[in-house]
N, C-alpha and C positions, 0 to 999 in steps of 0.2 A: 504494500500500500504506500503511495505516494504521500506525503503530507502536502497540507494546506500551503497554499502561497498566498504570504499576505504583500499588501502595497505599503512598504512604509509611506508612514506619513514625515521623515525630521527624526532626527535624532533621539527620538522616547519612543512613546507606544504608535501603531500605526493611526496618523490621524482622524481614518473614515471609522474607526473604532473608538476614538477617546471616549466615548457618549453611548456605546453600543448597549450598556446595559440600563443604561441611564431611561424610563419609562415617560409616556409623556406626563402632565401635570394633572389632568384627570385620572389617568388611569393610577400615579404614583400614591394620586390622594384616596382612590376606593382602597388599592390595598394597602395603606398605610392605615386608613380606616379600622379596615376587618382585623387586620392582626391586633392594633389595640382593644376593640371592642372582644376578640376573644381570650387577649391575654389579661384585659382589666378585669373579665367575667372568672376566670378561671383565680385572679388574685382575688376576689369577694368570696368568692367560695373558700377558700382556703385562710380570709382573714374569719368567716364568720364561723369553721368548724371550733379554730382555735379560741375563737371569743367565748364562743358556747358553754367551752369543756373551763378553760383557762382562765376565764375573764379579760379584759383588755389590755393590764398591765403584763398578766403574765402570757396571756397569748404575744405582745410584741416579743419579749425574751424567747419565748420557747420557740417561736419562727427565725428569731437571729439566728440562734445559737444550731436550731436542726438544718436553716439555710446553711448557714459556714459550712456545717460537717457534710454536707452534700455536693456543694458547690467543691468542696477541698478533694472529696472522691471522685468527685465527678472531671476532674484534671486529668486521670491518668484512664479516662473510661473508654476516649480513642483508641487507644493503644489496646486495652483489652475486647475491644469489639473486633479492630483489625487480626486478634490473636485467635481469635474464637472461631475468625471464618478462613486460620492459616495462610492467612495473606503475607505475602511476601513485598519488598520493593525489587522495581525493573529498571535494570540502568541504561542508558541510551545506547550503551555498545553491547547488548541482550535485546530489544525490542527498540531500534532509531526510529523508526516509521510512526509506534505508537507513542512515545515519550514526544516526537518531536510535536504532535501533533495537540495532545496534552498542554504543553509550552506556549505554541499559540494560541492558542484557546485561550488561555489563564491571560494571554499578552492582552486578544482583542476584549477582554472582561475587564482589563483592569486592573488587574489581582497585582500589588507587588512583591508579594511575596512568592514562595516557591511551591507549584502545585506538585506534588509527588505522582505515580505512577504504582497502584500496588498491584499483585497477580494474584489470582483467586484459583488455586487447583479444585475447581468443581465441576461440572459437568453442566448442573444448573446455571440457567441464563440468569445473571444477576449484574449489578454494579451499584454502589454507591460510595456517596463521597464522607468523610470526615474529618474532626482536626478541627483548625477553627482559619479565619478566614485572610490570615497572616502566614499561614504553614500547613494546607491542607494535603489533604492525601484523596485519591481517589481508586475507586478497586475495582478491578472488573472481573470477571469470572472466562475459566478455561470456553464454559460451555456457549458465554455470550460471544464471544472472539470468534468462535467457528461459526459462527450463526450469523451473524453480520456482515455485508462489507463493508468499504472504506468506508462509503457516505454514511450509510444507517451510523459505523460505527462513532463517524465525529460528531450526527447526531446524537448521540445518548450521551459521550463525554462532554460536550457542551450544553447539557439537559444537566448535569453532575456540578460543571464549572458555574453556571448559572444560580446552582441552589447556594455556593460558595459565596459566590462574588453579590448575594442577595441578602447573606448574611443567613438564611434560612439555617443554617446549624445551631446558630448565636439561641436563635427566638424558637427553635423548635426543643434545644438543649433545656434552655429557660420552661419551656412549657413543660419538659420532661420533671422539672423540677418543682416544678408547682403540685404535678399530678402525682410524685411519690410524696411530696410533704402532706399531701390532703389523705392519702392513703392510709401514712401514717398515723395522723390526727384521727380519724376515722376508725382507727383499730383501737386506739389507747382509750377516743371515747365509748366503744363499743364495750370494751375491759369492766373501763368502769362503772358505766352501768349496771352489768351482769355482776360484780363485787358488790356493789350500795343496793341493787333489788333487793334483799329483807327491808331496809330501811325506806325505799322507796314502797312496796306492798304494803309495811305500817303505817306508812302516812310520815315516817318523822322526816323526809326530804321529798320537796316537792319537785320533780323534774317537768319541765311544758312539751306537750306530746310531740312537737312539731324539733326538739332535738336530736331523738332517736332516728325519726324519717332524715332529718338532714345528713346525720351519721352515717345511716346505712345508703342514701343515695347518693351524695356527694362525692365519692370516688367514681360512681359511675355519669354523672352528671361533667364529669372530669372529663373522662376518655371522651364521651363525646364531644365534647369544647377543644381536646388536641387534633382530635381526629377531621374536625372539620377546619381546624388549622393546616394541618399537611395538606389538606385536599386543595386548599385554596393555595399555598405556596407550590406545590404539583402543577398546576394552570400556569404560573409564572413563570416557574424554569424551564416549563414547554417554549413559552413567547421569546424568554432570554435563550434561548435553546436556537429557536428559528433567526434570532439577530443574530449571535455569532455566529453562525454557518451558512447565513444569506440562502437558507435550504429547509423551509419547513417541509416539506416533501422527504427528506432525509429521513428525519424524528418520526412523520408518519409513518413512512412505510418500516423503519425498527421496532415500533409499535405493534404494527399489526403481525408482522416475524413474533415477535414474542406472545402475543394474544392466540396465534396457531399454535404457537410451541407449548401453550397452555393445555392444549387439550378443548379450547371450547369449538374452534372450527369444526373438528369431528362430531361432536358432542351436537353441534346445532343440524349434521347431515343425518346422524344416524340417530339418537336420540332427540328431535327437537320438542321443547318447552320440558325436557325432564332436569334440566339443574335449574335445583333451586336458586332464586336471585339471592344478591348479597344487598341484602337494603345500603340503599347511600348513605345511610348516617353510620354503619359499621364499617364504613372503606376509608383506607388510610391512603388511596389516591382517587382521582374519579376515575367513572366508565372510562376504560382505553376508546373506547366507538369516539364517547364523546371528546375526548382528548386530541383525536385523529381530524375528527369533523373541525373542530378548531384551529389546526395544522391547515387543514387545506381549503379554509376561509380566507386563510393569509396571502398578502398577495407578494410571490417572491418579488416580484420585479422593487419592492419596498426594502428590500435588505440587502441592495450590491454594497459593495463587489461579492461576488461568490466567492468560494474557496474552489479551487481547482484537487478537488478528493474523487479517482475513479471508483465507479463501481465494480471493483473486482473484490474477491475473496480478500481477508487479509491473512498476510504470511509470518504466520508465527514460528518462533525457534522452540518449543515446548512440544512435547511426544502428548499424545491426546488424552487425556485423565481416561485411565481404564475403570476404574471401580464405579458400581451407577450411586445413585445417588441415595444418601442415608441421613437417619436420622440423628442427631447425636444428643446425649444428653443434658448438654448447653442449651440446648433450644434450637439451635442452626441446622441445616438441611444442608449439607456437604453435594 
């Protein structure tokens, strides 16, 4: 695979890129909107479980103090997710074609700092990015590299660089952090409940019915508020996706590679209406359909220069992961 040819603009970054990610003033202000209105919803929830249980004075302390201890583990949690899925770094004299192309990408984002390269021995079509947005790392998987070519594939790494150079790790990490503190909260006030029930059954403490319900729903009142977080930052790094590679057609049709490689293609020739749907409010991205249909509303002639990426196979130096694909007891799908 060829990489991208970009046009410099001058001595810094290519100049028909300085702004590539940069949204216009409507569109910057709806999603700057929605991520506050779901990150502010998600901090009320989380400030009223502790208020509940805590009261005011001590709910501020006990959210300091669980924030620090979370935010201080949550430091090295890159490093442990890139571990889990045995990812490796790829140096440019192991895969040039793919690092260089990675490089530009991060160039025409913006990014100044260094976008890494990591390898995913799995068989599964996968990739995502991590790290934070000063030193990110992005991973893609044995089984998406053979499944791809050049184009679909700067689609998807510029779908990855996009989420980077959007900050989307910063605000999605953040949300991750809210919805284990409310978790926790959620479990110490369920505790104690179930410890003070003789004394609540006697009557000698009054608890107001409407705590217990916030207890038990608030953690799930949670995921749904992160979850329609990702979906909406998902829409985004599609559009930042289609400006760095002058190619929504690219991102489409990798899409829909992956959506076949799912199993629903067959599923809707030979089985049709027998999988059950996945309600939109449990999807931690949207419909691929709908994600596709959005790709190809876009009008390329809007994102020159194009990258000069063929559609051939890309040519990996890695012998083909033989083992299929398993389960592990991490949680991850090898």
């Amino acid at each position: 695979m060829r990489s991208a040819r970009l046009k410099p603009g001058g001595p810094g970054r290519p100049a028909a890129y300085m702004s590539a990610m940069d949204p216009s003033p409507r569109h910057g202000l709806i999603n700057s909107l929605q991520s506050i209105l779901l990150i502010g919803g998600m901090a009320v929830i989380v400030w009223i479980c502790a208020e509940a249980i805590l009261g005011g004075t001590g709910a501020l302390w006990a959210l300091a103090v669980v924030a620090g201890l979370v935010l201080v583990t949550s430091a090295g949690q890159s490093e442990m997710v890139l571990s889990m899925y045995r990812a490796r770094p790829v140096s440019a004299r192991e895969f040039p074609d793919g690092v260089r192309l990675l490089e530009q990408l991060a160039e025409r984002a913006g990014l100044s700092g260094r976008v890494a390269l990591y390898y995913v021995p799995s068989r599964l079509p996968n990739a995502f990015a991590t790290r934070t947005r000063e030193h990110a790392a992005v991973a893609v998987s044995d089984g998406l590299l053979r499944l791809l070519n050049g184009r679909e594939l700067a689609g998807v790494l510029a779908h990855e660089v996009s989420h980077v150079a959007n900050r989307d790790l910063w605000i999605m990490g953040l949300a991750d952090v809210m919805s284990r503190l409310t978790s926790l909260v959620s479990w110490v006030g369920q505790i104690l409940l179930i410890v003070n029930l003789p004394l609540i059954l006697m009557g000698s403490v009054a608890v107001p019915w409407t705590v217990p319900l916030l207890l038990i729903f608030a953690p799930t009142i949670m995921s749904l508020l992160q979850l329609a977080l990702s979906r909406t930052r998902e829409f985004d790094a599609d559009l930042g996706a289609a400006r760095l590679t002058g190619d929504p057609a690219g991102l489409a049709s990798a899409l829909a590679k992956l959506e076949r490689r799912a199993g629903r293609f067959w599923e809707e020739i030979l089985l049709p209406g027998r999988r059950i749907p996945e309600p939109s409010l449990l999807r931690t991205h949207p419909k691929t359909q709908d994600r596709i249909a959005r790709l190809r509303e876009l009008d390329p002639e809007a994102f020159r220069p194009r990258p000069t990426v063929p559609a051939t196979a890309v040519a990996m130096p890695w012998p083909r992961v033989a083992p299929r694909p398993r389960w592990h007891r991490t949680g991850v799908w090898y």
